[in-house]
C-alpha positions, 0 to 999 in steps of 0.5 A: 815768101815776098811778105815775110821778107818785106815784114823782116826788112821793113822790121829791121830798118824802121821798127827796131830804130824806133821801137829803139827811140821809144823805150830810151824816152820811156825810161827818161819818166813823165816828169823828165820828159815833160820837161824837155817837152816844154823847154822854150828853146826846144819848143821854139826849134820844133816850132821852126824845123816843122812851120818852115817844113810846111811852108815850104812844102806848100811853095813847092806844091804851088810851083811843083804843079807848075813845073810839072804841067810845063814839063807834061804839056809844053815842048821847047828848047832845053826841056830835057836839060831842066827836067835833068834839073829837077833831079839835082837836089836827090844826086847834090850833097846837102851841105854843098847846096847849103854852101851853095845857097849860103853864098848866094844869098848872103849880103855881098852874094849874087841875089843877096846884093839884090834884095839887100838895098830893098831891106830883105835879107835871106841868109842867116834867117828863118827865112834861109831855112824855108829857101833851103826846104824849098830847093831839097824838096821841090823834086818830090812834088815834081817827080809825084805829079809828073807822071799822073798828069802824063795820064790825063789826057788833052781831050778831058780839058777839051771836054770841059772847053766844049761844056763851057769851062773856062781855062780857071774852072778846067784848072780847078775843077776838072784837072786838080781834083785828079791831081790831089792825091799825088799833089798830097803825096808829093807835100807829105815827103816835101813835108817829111824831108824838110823836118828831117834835114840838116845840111843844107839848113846849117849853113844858111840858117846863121843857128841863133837860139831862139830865132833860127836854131832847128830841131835836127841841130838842137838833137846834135849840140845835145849830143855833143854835150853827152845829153843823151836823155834830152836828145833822145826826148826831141828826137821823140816828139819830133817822131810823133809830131811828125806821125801825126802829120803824116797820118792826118794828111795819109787819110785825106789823100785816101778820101781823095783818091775814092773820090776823084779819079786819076790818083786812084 
C-alpha cells in the first residue's frame, strides 16, 4: 500500500508536469526546437542560470563544511543563535532577500559603498546572481553535513594524530572522504536550487541580455509575450541540462558512498 501510494503521489506532482513539458516540445519539431536551442540569447541565459548555479554551489560546499564543522565541534556564545541563522533563507521570501541583498550591495549601499572605491561592483552583475545562489543555497550543504559529521567521532581524528597524521592530512585524508557523500549531496540541491530560482536573482542581476539575463526570467518574458513554444523549448532543455547534471554527480555519490564510510 505504501508503494502504490508514493507511486501515485510521486506520478501526480513530478511525472505528469514533465511528461506535460515533454509532449508540448515535441510537438514544437526538430527544426523549431532546434532553433530556440541555439538562439544566442537563450544560450547565453542558460550558460549564466547554470555556470552561476555551479559556482556558487561549489562556494557553499567549501564554506558549507566550514560552518558545519564549527557548528558540530566547537562550543561558544551564540551558537544556537547562528545555527538558527542558517535556516533563514528556507523561512525568507525569495524576493525579499533579493530586495535585501540588492540594497546591500549596490553602489550607495552598506558593503557596495565598500568595494566600489576598490573597482568591484556586486549588484547589477553576474556576480549579484552567484552572491544571490550562494545565500538561498548555503542551508542545503549545511544542514546535509551537519548531522554526518555529528557521527563521526573524535577518537577517529585522535587515531589518525596517534598514526602520525597531521591536522591537513586528518581533513583530507581521514575526514572528508566520509563526508563526500553528503557533501555531493548537499552540492546537487545547491546545485538544483540555484538553476531554478527566480526571486532573489531578479533584483540583483540588473536583467541585461546578453550579460546578466538568467534562464528562469528569459521563460517569463516569453511568456508574457504569448511565446508559448519558446518558453516551453527553454524550459525543456533546462530539464535535461539539469537531469544530466544530477545523474552524473547522483552516480559519484553512489561510488562514494560504496567507498568510504560515513555517508553509506
Amino acid at each position: 500500500m505504501a508503494l502504490g501510494l508514493t507511486l501515485t503521489w510521486l506520478t501526480l506532482l513530478i511525472l505528469i508536469p514533465l511528461s506535460g513539458l515533454a509532449v508540448r516540445s515535441s510537438a514544437l519539431g526538430w527544426e523549431k526546437f532546434w532553433s530556440i536551442a541555439f538562439d544566442q540569447r537563450i544560450l547565453n541565459a542558460l550558460r549564466i542560470s547554470f555556470g552561476s548555479a555551479f559556482i556558487a554551489a561549489i562556494v557553499n560546499a567549501v564554506f558549507g563544511i566550514i560552518l558545519a564543522w564549527v557548528l558540530v565541534r566547537y562550543r561558544f556564545p551564540g551558537k544556537r543563535v547562528i545555527d538558527a541563522m542558517v535556516d533563514l533563507p528556507f523561512a525568507l521570501p525569495t524576493a525579499v532577500a533579493g530586495i535585501a541583498l540588492a540594497a546591500l550591495y549596490a553602489p550607495n549601499g552598506w558593503v557596495g559603498q565598500l568595494l566600489t572605491p576598490l573597482g568591484i561592483k556586486i549588484a547589477f552583475t553576474p556576480a549579484g546572481i552567484v552572491v544571490a545562489l550562494i545565500f538561498v543555497g548555503l542551508p542545503f550543504v549545511v544542514r546535509t553535513v551537519q548531522p554526518v559529521m555529528e557521527e563521526i567521532d573524535k577518537e577517529v581524528e585522535e587515531a589518525a594524530a596517534t598514526l602520525g597524521a597531521n591536522r591537513f592530512q586528518t581533513i583530507f585524508r581521514v575526514l572528508l572522504p566520509g563526508l563526500a557523500p553528503a557533501v555531493l549531496t548537499g552540492f546537487a540541491l545547491a546545485f538544483a536550487r540555484g538553476v531554478g530560482e527566480y526571486g532573489s536573482v531578479i533584483f540583483i542581476a540588473g536583467n541585461l541580455p546578453f550579460k546578466s539575463e538568467i534562464a528562469p526570467l528569459l521563460i517569463i518574458i516569453k511568456l508574457e509575450e504569448y511565446n508559448y513554444a519558446a518558453a516551453t523549448g527553454i524550459a525543456a532543455i533546462m530539464l535535461v541540462i539539469s537531469f544530466a547534471m544530477l545523474l552524473v554527480i547522483n552516480l559519484i555519490q553512489s561510488w562514494s558512498r560504496r567507498r568510504y564510510g560515513y555517508g553509506a
